[in-house]
GUPA-322610 format. One record per residue (C-alpha): z, x negated, y negated; residue in one letter. Coordinates in steps of 0.02 Angstrom, whole numbers, plus 50000, padded with zeros to 5 digits. Example, Ala and Ser with C-alpha at 12.3 -4.5 7.8 and 13.67 -1.06 7.14 Angstrom:
// GUPA-322610
     up   east  north  residuo
  50390  49385  50225        A
  50357  49316  50053        S
//
This chain:
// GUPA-322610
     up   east  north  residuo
  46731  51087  58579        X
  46793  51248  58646        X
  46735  51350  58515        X
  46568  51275  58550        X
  46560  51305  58720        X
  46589  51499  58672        X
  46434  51503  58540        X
  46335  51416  58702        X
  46404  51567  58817        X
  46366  51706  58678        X
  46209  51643  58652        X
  46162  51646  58837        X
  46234  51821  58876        X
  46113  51879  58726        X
  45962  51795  58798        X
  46013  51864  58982        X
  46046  52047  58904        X
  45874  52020  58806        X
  45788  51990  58984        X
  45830  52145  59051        X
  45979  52096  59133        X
  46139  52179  59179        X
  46323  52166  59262        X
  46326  52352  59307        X
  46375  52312  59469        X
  46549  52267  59515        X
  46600  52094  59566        X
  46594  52082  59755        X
  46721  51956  59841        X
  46676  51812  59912        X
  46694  51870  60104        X
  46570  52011  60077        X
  46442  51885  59989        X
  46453  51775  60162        X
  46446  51947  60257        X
  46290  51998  60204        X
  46231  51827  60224        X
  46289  51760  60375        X
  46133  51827  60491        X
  46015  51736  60421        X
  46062  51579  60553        X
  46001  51683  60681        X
  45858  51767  60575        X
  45794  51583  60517        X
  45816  51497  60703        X
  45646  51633  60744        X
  45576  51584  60592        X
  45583  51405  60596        X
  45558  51410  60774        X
  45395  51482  60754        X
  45357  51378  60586        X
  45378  51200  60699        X
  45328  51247  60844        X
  45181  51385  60853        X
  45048  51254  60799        X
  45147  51136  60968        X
  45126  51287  61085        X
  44950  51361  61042        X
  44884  51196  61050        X
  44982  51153  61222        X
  44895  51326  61310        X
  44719  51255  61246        X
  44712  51306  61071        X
  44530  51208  61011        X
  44614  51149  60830        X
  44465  51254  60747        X
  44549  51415  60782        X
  44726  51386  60746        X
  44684  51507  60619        X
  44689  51652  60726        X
  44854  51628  60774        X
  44905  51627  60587        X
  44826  51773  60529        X
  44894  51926  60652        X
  45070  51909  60588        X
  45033  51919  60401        X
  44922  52071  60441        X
  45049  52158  60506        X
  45167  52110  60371        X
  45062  52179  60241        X
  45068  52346  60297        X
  45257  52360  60407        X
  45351  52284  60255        X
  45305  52401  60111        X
  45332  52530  60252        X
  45493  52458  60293        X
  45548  52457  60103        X
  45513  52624  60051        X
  45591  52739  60200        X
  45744  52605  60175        X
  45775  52661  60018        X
  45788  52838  60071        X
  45884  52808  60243        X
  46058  52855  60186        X
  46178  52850  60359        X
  46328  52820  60402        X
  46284  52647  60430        X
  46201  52618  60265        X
  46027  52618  60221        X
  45960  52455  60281        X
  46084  52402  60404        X
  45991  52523  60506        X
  45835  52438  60513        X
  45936  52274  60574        X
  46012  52360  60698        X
  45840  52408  60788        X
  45743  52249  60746        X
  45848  52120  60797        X
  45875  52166  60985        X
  45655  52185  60971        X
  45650  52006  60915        X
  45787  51933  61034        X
  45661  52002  61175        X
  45491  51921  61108        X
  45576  51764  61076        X
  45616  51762  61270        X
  45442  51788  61329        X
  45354  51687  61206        X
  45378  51512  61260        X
  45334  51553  61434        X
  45139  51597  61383        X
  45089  51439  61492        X
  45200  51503  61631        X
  45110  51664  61704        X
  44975  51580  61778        X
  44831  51622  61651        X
  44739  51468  61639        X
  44725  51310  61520        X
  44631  51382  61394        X
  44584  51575  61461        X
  44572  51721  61344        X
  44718  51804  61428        X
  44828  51662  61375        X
  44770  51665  61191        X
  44762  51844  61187        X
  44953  51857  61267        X
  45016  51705  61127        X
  44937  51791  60975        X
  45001  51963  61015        X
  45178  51877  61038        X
  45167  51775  60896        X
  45120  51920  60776        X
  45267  52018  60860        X
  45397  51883  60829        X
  45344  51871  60653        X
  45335  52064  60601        X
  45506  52098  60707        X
  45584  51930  60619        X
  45533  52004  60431        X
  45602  52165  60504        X
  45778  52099  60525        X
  45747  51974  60359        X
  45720  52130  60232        X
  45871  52194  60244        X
  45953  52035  60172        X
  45846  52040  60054        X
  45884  52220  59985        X
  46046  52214  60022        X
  46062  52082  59885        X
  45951  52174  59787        X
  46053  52322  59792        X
  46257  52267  59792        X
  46254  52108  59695        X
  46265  52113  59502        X
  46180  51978  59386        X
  46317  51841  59353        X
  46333  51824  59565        X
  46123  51864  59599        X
  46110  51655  59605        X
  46264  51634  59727        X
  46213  51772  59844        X
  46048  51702  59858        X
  46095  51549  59875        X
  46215  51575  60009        X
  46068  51673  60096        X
  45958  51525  60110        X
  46099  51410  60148        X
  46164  51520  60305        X
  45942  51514  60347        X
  45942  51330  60340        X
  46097  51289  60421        X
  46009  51402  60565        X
  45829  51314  60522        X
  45947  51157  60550        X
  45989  51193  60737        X
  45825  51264  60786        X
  45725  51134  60724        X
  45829  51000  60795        X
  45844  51066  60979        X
  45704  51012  61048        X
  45734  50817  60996        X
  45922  50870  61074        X
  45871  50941  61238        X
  45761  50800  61258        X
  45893  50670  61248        X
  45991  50769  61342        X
  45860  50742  61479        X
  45758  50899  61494        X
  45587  50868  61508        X
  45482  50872  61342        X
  45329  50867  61442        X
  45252  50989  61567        X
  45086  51030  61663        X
  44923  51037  61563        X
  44922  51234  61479        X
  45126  51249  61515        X
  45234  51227  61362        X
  45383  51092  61426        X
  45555  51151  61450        X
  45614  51086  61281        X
  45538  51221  61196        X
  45585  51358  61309        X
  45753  51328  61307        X
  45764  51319  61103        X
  45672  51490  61109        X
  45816  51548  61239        X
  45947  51474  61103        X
  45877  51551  60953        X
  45859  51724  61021        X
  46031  51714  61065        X
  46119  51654  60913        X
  46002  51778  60814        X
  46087  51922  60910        X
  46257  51847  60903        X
  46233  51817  60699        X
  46170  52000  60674        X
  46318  52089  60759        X
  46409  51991  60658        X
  46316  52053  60480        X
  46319  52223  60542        X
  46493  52257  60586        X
  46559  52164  60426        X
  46443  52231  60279        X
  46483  52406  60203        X
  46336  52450  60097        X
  46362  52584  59943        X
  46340  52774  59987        X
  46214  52890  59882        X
  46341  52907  59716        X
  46410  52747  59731        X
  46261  52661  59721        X
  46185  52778  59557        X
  46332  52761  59478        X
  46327  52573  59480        X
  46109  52553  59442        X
  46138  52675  59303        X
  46030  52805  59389        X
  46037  53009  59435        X
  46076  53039  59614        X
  45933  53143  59621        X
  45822  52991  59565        X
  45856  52933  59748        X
  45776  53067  59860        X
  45624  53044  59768        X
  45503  52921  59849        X
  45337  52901  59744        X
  45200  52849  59856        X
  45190  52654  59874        X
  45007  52659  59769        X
  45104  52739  59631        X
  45245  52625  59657        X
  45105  52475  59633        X
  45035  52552  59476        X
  45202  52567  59392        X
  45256  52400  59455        X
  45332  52274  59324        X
  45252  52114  59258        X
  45337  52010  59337        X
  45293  52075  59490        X
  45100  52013  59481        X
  45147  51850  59374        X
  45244  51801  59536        X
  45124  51851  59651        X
  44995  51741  59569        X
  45115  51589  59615        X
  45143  51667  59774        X
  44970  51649  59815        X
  44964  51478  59789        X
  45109  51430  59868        X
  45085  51519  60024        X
  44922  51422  60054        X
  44998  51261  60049        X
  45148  51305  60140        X
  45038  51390  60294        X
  44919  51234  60299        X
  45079  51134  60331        X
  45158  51237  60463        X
  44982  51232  60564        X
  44903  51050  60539        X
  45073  50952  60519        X
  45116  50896  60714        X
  44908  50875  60747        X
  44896  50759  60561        X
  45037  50658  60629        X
  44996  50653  60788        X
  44830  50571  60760        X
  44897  50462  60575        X
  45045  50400  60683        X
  45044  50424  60862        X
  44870  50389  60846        X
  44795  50543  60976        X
  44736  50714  60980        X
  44776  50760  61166        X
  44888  50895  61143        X
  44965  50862  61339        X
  44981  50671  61288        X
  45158  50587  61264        X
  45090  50554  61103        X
  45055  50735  61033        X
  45238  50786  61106        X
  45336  50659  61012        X
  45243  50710  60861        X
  45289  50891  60890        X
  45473  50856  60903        X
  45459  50728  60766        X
  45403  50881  60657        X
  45569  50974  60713        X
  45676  50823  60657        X
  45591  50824  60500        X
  45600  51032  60484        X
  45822  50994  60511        X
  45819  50860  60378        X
  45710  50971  60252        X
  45841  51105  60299        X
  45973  50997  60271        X
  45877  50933  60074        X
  45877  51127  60054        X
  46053  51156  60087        X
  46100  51019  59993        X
  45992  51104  59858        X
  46051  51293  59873        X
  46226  51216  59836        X
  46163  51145  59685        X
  46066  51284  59620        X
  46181  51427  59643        X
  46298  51317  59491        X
  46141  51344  59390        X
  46129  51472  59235        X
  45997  51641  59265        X
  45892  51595  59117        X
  45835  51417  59200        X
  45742  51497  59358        X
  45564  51480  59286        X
  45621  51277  59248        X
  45675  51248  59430        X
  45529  51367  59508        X
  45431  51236  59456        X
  45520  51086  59500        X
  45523  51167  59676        X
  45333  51183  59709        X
  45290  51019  59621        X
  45431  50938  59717        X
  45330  51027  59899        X
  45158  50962  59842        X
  45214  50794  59843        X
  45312  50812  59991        X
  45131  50892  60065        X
  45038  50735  60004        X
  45142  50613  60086        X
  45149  50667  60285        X
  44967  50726  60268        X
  44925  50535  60238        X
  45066  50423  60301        X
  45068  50342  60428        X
  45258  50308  60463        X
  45351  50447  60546        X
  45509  50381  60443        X
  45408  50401  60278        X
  45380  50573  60318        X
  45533  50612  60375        X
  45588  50571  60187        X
  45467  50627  60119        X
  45518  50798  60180        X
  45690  50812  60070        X
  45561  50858  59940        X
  45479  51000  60062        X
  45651  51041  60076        X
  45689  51081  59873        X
  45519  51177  59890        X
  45552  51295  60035        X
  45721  51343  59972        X
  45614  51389  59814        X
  45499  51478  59876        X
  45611  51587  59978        X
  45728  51613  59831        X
  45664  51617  59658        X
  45530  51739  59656        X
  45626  51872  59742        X
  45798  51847  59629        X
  45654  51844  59470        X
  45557  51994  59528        X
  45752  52090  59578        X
  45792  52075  59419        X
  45650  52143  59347        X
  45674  52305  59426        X
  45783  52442  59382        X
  45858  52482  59574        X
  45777  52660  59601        X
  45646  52575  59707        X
  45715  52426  59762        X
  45674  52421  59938        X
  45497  52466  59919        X
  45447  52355  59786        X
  45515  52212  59891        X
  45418  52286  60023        X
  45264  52259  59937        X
  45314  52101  59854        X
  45297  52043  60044        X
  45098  52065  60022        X
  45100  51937  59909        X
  45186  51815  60027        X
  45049  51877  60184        X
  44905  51907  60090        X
  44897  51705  60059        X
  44925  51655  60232        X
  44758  51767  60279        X
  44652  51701  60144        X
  44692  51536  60179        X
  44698  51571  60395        X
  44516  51651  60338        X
  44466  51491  60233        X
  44520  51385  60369        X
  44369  51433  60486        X
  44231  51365  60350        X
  44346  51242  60283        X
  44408  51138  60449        X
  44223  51086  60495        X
  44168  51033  60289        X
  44322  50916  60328        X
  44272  50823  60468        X
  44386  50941  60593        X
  44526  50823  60484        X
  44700  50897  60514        X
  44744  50785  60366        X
  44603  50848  60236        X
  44676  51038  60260        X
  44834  50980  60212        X
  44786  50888  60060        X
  44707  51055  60018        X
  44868  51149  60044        X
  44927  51015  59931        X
  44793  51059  59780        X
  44848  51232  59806        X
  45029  51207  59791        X
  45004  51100  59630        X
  44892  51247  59564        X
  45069  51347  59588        X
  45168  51236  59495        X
  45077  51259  59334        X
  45053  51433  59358        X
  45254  51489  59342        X
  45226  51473  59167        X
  45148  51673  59160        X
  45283  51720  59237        X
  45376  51846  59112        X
  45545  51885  59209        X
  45677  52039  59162        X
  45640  52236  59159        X
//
């Protein structure tokens, strides 16, 4: 039996070494895995935050349903130009505080402050409905997105660049289950604070107190969580860090131009990005028509400042904590699993999200959906793990940061295709909340079957 188990380990070190990959990198401990992981509670409260309640808020201030797709296509614009930005000075800012810890440092106090003035958008006296007030929420919303990726890339490459092959899936993993113990507490604070009595309801064009006060809570645990990251994480100097990717110091002062970057980039990096692009689309259709599908399949209105629409809105939070909660759950499982499985449980994921997608678009029992969202829960985690641990190790760490960087168009370029589609798509559905959903589901589907082009390894 033992001696089989050996032939079983061989023969999967082969297959791994055949892929490209490699253990150059020492092993890290355990405490310096959770270091570089830990600020992603914070980072994920924005981010889930903004996923379960932006469509809540925009809606609240007088939002028409037809043009939720504005609000959903600033912050991806941004993205697609700040993030392969981001990545490629990062990988030539060598300080004494590392080379992406920086960029932590400056983004996270910039994100604490937007998440303070965002929920009060209905509070400044600019009218149910007025330009000023949509004007004022989209320029905050695309500000809390682009300063929330800002402090989320540096996770990302720090993983990327200090964690060797045989620990990629634990470091990952620990990284999304840190984000969804923090998607766990955002998501469920506005249910809290409402059974603790604050009101979840609030003048026509003000967004109630329940929300503002999660906002408050977020930004602060996502400044308390970042210290924490930054004064505990050591990242590699200059030699340190080419002696353990294998590459000439000198290797690192050059930075190729991002174009060239593109044109030299691997396979896997436009096999994923095809996946990406389906995925995206049915993950942005749920964020934005999720609380107004339910709210009219269960609660049985559309009035955004009825008792109705609320209760769906926090509803949607409960269900964001338990899909957090199926994720953990999931990351726990999936960091046991073996590096040459990821296209098998890639796939699982999304398939497992499109079903998930199906269900709350058409249900109409909140308790159904609230089920139904373990699955969402087994896709998010994939989404937001595999195809940056496949593309990572497909790369050969001169260019980390940047390629990561541009990696990110693939996860914004989706959300403005399908924020664009939305405006000619909502109306050929009947202005159904429910129909764009079942069209995020088609799309997620579509990226289920297409992880099998994916070619991962250098």
């Amino acid at each position: 039996m033992e001696s089989t188990e050996k032939v079983k380990t061989t023969s999967a070190k082969k297959k791994e070494k055949s892929l490209g990959f490699d253990n150059a990198l020492p092993k890290l401990p355990m405490k310096t895995i959770l270091a570089m992981t830990f600020g992603c509670i914070g980072v994920n409260m924005a981010f889930t935050l903004q996923g379960s309640q932006m469509s809540r808020i925009t809606q609240t201030i007088g939002v028409n349903p037809n043009s939720l797709g504005w609000f959903f296509l600033l912050p991806p614009l941004l993205g697609m130009f700040v993030q392969p930005l981001l990545g490629k000075y990062s990988d030539s800012t060598w300080t004494r505080w590392g080379r992406r810890i920086p960029y932590l440092i400056v983004g996270a106090p910039i994100t604490v402050v937007v998440m303070v003035l965002l929920p009060f958008t209905g509070s400044f006296g600019f009218g149910y409905g007025s330009m000023t007030a949509l004007i004022y929420a989209a320029i905050a919303i695309a500000l809390m997105d682009l300063f929330s990726n800002v402090c989320l890339a540096p996770y990302k490459m720090l993983a990327g660049d200090m964690v060797n092959e045989d620990q990629k899936n634990l470091a990952w993993s620990w990284q999304q289950i840190f984000s969804y113990a923090g998607g766990i507490l955002a998501a469920l604070l506005p249910f809290i604070l409402t059974k603790m009595g604050i009101a979840n309801t609030a003048a026509k064009g003000q967004v109630p107190l329940t929300v503002i006060w999660a906002y408050l809570i977020g930004a602060a645990m996502l400044l308390i969580t970042s210290v924490v990251t930054i004064l505990n994480v050591k990242e590699y100097n200059p030699e340190t860090y080419a002696k353990y990717h294998k590459i000439k110091s000198d290797a690192q002062k050059v930075t190729p131009s991002l174009w060239k970057l593109l044109k030299k980039a691997p396979r896997a990096f436009w096999e994923l990005s095809v996946v990406q692009l389906f995925s995206w689309i049915g993950i942005m259709y749920t964020w934005t028509y999720a609380t107004g599908a339910m709210a009219n399949n269960i609660w049985h209105t559309t009035n955004p400042a009825s008792a109705g629409f609320q209760a769906a809105g926090n509803w949607y939070g409960v269900m964001t904590a338990f899909y957090s909660v199926a994720a953990l759950i999931w990351g726990l499982f999936y960091a046991k699993t073996k590096a040459n499985q990821r296209k098998l449980w890639y796939s699982v994921g999304l398939f497992a999200d499109a079903i998930s997608i199906i269900i709350v678009a058409t249900t109409h029992s909140q308790w159904i959906a609230l089920i139904a969202f373990a699955l969402y829960g087994i896709g998010n985690f994939t989404i937001n793990t595999l195809p940056f641990t496949m593309l990572t190790t497909s790369l050969d760490g001169k260019n980390n940061g940047s390629y990561l960087g541009l990696f990110n168009i693939a996860v914004c370029l989706p959300q403005i295709i399908g924020s664009l589609a939305s405006f000619v798509i909502f109306p050929m559905v009947g202005s159904s909340q429910s129909m764009m959903m079942i069209i995020g589901f088609v799309a997620m589907v579509i990226g289920g079957f297409s992880v099998a082009i994916v070619h991962e390894g250098k």
